[in-house]
N, C-alpha and C positions, 0 to 999 in steps of 0.2 A: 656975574656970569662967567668969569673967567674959571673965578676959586671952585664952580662949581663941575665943570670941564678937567680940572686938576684932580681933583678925588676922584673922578669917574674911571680915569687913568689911573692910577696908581691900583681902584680897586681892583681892574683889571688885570695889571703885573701880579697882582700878592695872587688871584685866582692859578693864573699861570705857571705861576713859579709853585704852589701848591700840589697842583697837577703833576707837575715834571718830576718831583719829590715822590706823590705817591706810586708813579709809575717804574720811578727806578728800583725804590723797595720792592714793590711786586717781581719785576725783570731780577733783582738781585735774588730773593727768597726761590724763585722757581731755580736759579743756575745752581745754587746749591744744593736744593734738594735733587736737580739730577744728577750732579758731583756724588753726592750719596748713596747713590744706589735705589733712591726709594719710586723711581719710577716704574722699578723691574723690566729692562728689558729685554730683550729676547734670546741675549747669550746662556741666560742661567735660566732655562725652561725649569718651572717646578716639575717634580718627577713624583708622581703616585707612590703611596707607600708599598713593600715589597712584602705579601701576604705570605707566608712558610704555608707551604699544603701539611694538612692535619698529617701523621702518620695512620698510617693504614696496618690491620693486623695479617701478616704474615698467611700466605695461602698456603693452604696445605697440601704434597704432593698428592697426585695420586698414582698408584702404582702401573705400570704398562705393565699390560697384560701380558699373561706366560704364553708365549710364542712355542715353547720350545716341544716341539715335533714328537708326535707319541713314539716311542716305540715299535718296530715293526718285526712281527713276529717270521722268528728267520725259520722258512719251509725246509731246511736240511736239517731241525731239530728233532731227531724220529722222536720213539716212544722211549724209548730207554728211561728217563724220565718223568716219564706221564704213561704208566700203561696201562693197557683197557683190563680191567677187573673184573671176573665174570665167576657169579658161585654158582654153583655147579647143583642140582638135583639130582637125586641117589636115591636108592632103596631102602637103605640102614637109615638115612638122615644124617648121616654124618660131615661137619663142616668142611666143605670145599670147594676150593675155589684158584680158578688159575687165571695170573696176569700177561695179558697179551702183550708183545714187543711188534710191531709191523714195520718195517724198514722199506718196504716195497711203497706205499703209501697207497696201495691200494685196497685193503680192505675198510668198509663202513661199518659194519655192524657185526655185532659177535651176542652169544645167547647161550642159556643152556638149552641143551633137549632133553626129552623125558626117555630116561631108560628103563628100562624094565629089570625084572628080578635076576639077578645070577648075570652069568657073562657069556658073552655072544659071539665076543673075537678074539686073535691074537693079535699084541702088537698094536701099532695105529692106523688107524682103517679110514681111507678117503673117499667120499662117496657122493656126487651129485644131487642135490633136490632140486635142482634149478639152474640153468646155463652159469647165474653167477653168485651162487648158492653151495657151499659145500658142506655138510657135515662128519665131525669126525669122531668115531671109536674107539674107546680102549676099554681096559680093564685095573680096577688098583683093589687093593684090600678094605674090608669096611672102616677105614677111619682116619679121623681128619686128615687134613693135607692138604699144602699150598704148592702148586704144579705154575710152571711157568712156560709158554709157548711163542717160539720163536717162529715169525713169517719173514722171509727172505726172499729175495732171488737167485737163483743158483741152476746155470747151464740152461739160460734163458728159459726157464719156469720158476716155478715159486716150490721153495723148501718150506716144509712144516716141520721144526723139531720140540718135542713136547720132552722136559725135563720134567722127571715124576719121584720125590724122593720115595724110599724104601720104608716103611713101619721102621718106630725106634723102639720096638719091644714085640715082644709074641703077640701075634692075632692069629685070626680067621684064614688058616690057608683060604679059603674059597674068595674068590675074587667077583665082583659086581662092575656092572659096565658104566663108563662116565662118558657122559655125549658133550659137542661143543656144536654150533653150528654158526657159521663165518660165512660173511655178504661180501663181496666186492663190488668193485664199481665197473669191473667189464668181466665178459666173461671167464672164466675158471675151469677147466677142464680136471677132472679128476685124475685123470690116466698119465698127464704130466705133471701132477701134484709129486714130489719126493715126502716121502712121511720116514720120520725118525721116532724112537721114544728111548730114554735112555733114564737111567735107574741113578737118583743122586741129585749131585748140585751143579752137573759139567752145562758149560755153554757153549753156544756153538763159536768155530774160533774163524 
C-alpha cells in the first residue's frame, strides 16, 4: 500500500516538471520571435506600392484668337486716291471719260448726260435740274480724252475746275458738247457754283 502511494507521487512530479519545461519553451520561442521583428508591429506601417501615373500625350495648343482691331477708315482720306470715274457719252463716240476728285465730301453721285450734236456753250456751264442736282456743260473736240474734275470749296461755295487737255495732233476744229451731271447730299445752288475749265494738265493749287 505504501509502494503504491510512492509511484503515484513521483508520477505526479515527472507530469509537473514536464509541463513547466514545455511552457517555458513556448514563453521562450514567443520572446524571440518578438526580438525579431516577426510580429510586425506598428512602428513599420507597410506602405502600398507607389503607382508612376502613365504619361499622357502632350495637348496641343490652340491658337487665341486674332483680337486685333480692323482697321478704321480715316474720313479725311478724300478722293485724290480713289476717284469717281465717269465715261462720258458723245456724238462722234469717242472715248471719254473724266475722273472726279470731291474734297467737300459732299457729292453722291456723278453720271453722264446725253448731249446732242455740235456744241451749245462756252466754257463750263452750271445749271440746276434739281435743288441738289446740277449738271455741267462744255465743249472738247471729237476725240479721245481723259478730263479730270476738281470739286472744292472755296469763299464758302463749292469750286468746280474741269482740267481738259488739248488734241495731240490736227482735228476737227468743230467742237461737240460733253455733259456731267453731279448729286449732292444737300442742296446746291448753281448761281454760287464758281466753274473753271482750263486747257492742259494744271490743278488747282
Amino acid at each position: 500500500m505504501t509502494t503504491h502511494l510512492l509511484d503515484r507521487h513521483n508520477r505526479s512530479n515527472q507530469i509537473t516538471l514536464l509541463v513547466s519545461i514545455v511552457v517555458g519553451t513556448i514563453l521562450a520561442a514567443v520572446i524571440a520571435f518578438t526580438a525579431l521583428g516577426g510580429g510586425g508591429g506598428t512602428d513599420d506601417p507597410v506602405l502600398p506600392p507607389v503607382v508612376s501615373p502613365s504619361p499622357s500625350a502632350p495637348s496641343t495648343p490652340v491658337p487665341a484668337p486674332d483680337e486685333t482691331p480692323a482697321p478704321t477708315p480715316d474720313p479725311d482720306q478724300g478722293s485724290d486716291g480713289m476717284p469717281i470715274k465717269v465715261d462720258l457719252q458723245n456724238a462722234t463716240g469717242a472715248d471719254v471719260y473724266v475722273d472726279i476728285v470731291d474734297s467737300t465730301g459732299l457729292l453722291v453721285e456723278a453720271r453722264s448726260g446725253t448731249p446732242g450734236d455740235g456744241m451749245s456753250v462756252e466754257g463750263l456751264v452750271a445749271e440746276n435740274i434739281d435743288a441738289t442736282t446740277l449738271k455741267l456743260t462744255w465743249t472738247d473736240f471729237p476725240i479721245d480724252n481723259a478730263l479730270a474734275l476738281y470739286v472744292d470749296e472755296h469763299d464758302g461755295g463749292i469750286r468746280l475746275l474741269l482740267v481738259q487737255p488739248g488734241p495731240s495732233e490736227t482735228t476737227d476744229a468743230m467742237g461737240f458738247d460733253r455733259e456731267l451731271i453731279l448729286s449732292f447730299s444737300e442742296p446746291v445752288s448753281a448761281d454760287q457754283v464758281e466753274t473753271i475749265i482750263v486747257e492742259g494738265l494744271d490743278t488747282p493749287g
